[in-house]
ROLUMKE-425707 format. One record per residue: x, y, z of N, C-alpha, C in turn; residue in one letter. Coordinates in pm, whole numbers, plus 50000, padded with zeros to 5 digits. Example, Ala and Ser with C-alpha at 12.3 -4.5 7.8 and 13.67 -1.06 7.14 Angstrom:
REM residues 2
513194943150780512304955050780513204967050780A 512854977550708513674989450714512905000350787S 
***
This chain:
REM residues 245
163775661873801165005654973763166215660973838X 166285673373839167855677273920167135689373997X 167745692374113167175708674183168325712074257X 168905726674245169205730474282169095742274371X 169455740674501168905753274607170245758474637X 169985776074658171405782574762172675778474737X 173005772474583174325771774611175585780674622X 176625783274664177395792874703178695783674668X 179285790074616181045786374557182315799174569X 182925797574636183975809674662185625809174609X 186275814774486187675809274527188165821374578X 189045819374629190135828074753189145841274772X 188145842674845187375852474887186355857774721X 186855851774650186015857774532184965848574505X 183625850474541182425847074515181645843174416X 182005833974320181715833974153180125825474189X 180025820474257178415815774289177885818974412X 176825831874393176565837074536175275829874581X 174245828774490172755821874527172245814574403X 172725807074360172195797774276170495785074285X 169885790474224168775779474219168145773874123X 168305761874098167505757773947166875745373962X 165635747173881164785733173852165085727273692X 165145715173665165085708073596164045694073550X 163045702573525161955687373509162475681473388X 161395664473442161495655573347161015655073214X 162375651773131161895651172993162265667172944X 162565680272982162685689372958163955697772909X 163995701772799165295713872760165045725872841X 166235726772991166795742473034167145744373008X 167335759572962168935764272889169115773873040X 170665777273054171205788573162171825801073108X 171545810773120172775821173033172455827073136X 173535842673088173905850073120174735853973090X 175765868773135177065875273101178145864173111X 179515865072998180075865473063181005864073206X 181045855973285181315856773399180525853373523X 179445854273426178065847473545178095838173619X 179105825873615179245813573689178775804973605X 178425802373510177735791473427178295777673452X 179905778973405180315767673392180645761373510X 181095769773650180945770273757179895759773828X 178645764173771177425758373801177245745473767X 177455744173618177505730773568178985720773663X 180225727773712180935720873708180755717073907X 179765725273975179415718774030178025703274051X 177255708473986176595697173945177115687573933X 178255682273835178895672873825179875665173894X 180275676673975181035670474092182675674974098X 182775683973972184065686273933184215694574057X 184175701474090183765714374206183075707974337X 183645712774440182975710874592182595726474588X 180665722974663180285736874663180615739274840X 180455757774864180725757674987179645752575045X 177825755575010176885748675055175355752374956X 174725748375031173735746174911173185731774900X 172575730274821172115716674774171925707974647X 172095698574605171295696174445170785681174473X 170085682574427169245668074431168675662874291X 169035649974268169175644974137168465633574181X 166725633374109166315619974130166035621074257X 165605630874319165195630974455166415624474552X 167345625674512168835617874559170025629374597X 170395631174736171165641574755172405636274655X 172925647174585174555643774481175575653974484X 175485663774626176105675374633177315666474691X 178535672874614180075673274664180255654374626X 179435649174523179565632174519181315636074451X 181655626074423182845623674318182155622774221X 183105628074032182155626373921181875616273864X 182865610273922182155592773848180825585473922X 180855590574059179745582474124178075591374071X 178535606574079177155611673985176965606273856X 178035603473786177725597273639177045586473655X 177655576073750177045564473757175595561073792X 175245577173873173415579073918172835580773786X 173305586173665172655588673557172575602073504X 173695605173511174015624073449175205627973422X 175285626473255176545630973217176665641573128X 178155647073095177785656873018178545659972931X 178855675572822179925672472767180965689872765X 181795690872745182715705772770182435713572674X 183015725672731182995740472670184105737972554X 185175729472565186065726272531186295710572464X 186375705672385186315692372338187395684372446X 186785674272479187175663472579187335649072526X 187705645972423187725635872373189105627872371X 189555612472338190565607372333191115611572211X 192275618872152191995624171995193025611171985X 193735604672029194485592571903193785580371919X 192655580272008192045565471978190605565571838X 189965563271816189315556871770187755560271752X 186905568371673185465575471700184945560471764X 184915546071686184605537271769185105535271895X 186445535371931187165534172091186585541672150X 186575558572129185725565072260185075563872310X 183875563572224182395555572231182235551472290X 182505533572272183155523372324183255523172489X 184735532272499184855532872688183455536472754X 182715550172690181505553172764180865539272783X 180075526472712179715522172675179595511472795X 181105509272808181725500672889181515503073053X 182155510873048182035521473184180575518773248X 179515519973134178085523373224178065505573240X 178255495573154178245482573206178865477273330X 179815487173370181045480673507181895467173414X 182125470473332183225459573277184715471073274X 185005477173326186015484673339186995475173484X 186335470673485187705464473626187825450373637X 186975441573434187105434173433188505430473304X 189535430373422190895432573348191535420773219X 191015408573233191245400473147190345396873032X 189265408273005188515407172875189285419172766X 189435411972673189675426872602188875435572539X 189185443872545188255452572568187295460772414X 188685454272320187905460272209186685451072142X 186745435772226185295429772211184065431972254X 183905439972382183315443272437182185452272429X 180895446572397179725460572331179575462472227X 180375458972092180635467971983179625466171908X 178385458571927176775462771846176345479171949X 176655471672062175855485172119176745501172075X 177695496572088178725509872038177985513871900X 178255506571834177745507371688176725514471649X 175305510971738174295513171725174135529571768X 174995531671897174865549871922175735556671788X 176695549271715177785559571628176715558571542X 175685545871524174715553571371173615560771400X 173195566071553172245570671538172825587971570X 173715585371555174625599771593175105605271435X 174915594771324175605602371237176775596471206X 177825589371308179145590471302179585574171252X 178895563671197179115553971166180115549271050X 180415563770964181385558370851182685560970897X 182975568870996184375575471070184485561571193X 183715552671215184035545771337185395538471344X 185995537371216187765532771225188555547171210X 187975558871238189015567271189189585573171314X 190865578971347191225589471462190315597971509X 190155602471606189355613571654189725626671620X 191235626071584191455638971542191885644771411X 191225635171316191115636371156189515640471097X 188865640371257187375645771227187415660871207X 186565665571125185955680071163185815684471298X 185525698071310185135704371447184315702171525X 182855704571406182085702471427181715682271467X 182305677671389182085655471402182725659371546X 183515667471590184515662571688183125663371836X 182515677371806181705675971867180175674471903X 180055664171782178955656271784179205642671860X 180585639771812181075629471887181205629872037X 181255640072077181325641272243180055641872324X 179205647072230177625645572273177675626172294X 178045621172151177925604272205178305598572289X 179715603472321179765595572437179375599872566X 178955610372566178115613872681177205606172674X 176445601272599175285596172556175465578572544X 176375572372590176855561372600177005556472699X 176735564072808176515561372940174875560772966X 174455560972856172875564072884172565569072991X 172155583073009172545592773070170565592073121X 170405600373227168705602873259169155616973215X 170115623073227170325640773247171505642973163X 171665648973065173055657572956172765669273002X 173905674673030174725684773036175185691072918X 175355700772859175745705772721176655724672775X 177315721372798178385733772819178375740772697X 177615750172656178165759372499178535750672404X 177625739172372177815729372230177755735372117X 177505750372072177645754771948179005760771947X 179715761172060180735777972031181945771471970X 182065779771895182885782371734182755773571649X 180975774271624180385764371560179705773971424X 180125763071308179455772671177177955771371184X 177155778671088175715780771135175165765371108X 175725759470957175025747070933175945734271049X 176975734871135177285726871238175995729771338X 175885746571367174875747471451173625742771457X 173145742771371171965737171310171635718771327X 172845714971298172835697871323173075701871437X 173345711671570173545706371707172235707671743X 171395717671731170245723571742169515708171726X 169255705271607168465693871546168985680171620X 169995680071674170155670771747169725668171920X 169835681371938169115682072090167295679572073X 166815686171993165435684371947165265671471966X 166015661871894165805646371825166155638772004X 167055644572034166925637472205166015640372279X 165565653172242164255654772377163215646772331X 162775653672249161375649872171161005634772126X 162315628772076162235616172032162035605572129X 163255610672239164155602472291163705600872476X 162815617972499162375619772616163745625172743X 164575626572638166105629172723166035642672806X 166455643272947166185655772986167835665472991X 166935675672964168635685072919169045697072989X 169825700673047170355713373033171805716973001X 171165731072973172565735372862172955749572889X 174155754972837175005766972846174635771972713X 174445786272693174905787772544174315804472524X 175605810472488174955822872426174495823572306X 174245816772263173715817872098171575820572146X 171205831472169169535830172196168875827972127X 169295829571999168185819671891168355807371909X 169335800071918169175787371971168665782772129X 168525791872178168185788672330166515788172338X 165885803372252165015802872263164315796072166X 165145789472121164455775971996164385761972056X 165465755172141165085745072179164745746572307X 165235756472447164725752672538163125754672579X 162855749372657161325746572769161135754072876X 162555755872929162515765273024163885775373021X 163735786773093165225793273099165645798773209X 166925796373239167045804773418168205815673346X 168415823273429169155836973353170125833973544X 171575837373485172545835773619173305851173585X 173455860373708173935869873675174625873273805X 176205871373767177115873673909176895863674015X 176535850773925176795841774053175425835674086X 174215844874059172815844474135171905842874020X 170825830874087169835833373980168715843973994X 168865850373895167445863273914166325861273812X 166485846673756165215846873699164965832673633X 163665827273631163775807773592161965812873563X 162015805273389160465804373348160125800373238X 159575803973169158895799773026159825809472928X 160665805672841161195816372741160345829272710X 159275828172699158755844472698158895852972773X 158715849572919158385852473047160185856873010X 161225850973014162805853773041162295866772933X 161745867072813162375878072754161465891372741X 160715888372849159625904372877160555905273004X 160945897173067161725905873211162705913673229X 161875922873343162955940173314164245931173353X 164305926673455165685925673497166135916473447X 165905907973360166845899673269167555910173127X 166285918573086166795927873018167945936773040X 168175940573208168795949273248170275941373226X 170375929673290171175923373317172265915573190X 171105908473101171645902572994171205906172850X 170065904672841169775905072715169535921272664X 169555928572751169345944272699170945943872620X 171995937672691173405941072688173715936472554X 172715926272501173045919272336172675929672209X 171625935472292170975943372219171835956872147X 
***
């Protein structure tokens, strides 16, 4: 589903991605950690396009997508959601939705429909399988923390995505929010066949839902395998997880 070789990212001589490499099979939960500072989001925010890398490669779908614009990778089928909530907060848990919705149809540049007719079974149908169907007339920012970002998983997920992205979806998340995020990634893979990767220092949750794990440390990957395999290795120990300890 996505591969990444050699990527390298520099700002003003400072090297935050020195050798990056990751696989992503189909149908599969990766998780990425590491310190601190490792490049994570870096990584993800090249994937997406937010970021031009200096070189390297990623291939999505056997489809070169290095340095695309982020709308044209979205439009290949890979979206994702922030470290940080990204949502419209004065429109609408239905409106947000909604735009994703729209967007993946190409009715966005069809200027004389309006727009709040547009989809709203299909809208509908992701806010109830998300949970979020009794809030669909309410503000976005009269939700909880946690709704706020369940809701951002949807509309990631409204683009009907082949690949989510999940930047640290638990952080400054209570244990029972965590738990519905947890149970919700489960219910996309397993159910849904959705392929994932994700950020997240929380390792009970990492080593609960992911399939595979790559460990990024200073930029470089020094390690991609089976969660056991990440947590017998000296040098992941050395690097990250001795440091939790």
């Amino acid at each position: 589903m996505l591969q990444v070789e050699r990527l390298k990212k520099a700002f003003d001589g400072f090297q935050a991605i020195t050798d990056a490499n990751l696989l992503v099979p189909n149908g599969e939960v990766v998780a990425v950690i590491g310190p601190n500072g490792a490049g994570k989001s870096t990584l993800f925010n090249l994937i997406t396009g937010h970021l031009k890398a200096d070189s390297g490669h990623i291939g999505f779908k056997s489809e070169e997508i290095t340095n695309l614009a982020p709308h044209k990778i979205c439009h290949k089928g890979l979206s994702r959601s922030f470290q940080l909530i990204n949502i419209f907060s004065t429109l609408t848990v239905l409106e947000n939705v909604q735009i994703a919705v729209i967007a993946k149809h190409n009715f966005d540049r069809k200027l004389f429909r309006p727009a709040k007719k547009l989809l709203v079974e299909e809208t509908l149908a992701v806010l109830e399988s998300f949970g979020l169907i009794e809030f669909k007339d309410q503000s976005c920012s009269s939700l909880s923390y946690g709704d706020q970002k369940v809701l951002e998983i949807a509309i990631a997920l409204g683009s009907k995505p082949k690949l989510l992205l999940l930047d640290e979806p638990t952080a400054g998340m209570s244990p029972d929010e965590t738990r519905r995020i947890v149970n919700l990634i489960k219910k996309l893979s397993q159910e849904e066949g959705l392929s994932i990767l994700l950020t997240e220092h929380d390792m009970d949750l990492v080593f609960d839902v992911a399939q595979k794990i790559m460990v990024l440390h200073q930029g470089c990957t020094i390690a991609q395998g089976l969660p056991e395999d990440i947590r017998n290795d000296k040098s992941v120990q050395s690097a990250y997880l001795g440091e939790a300890g």
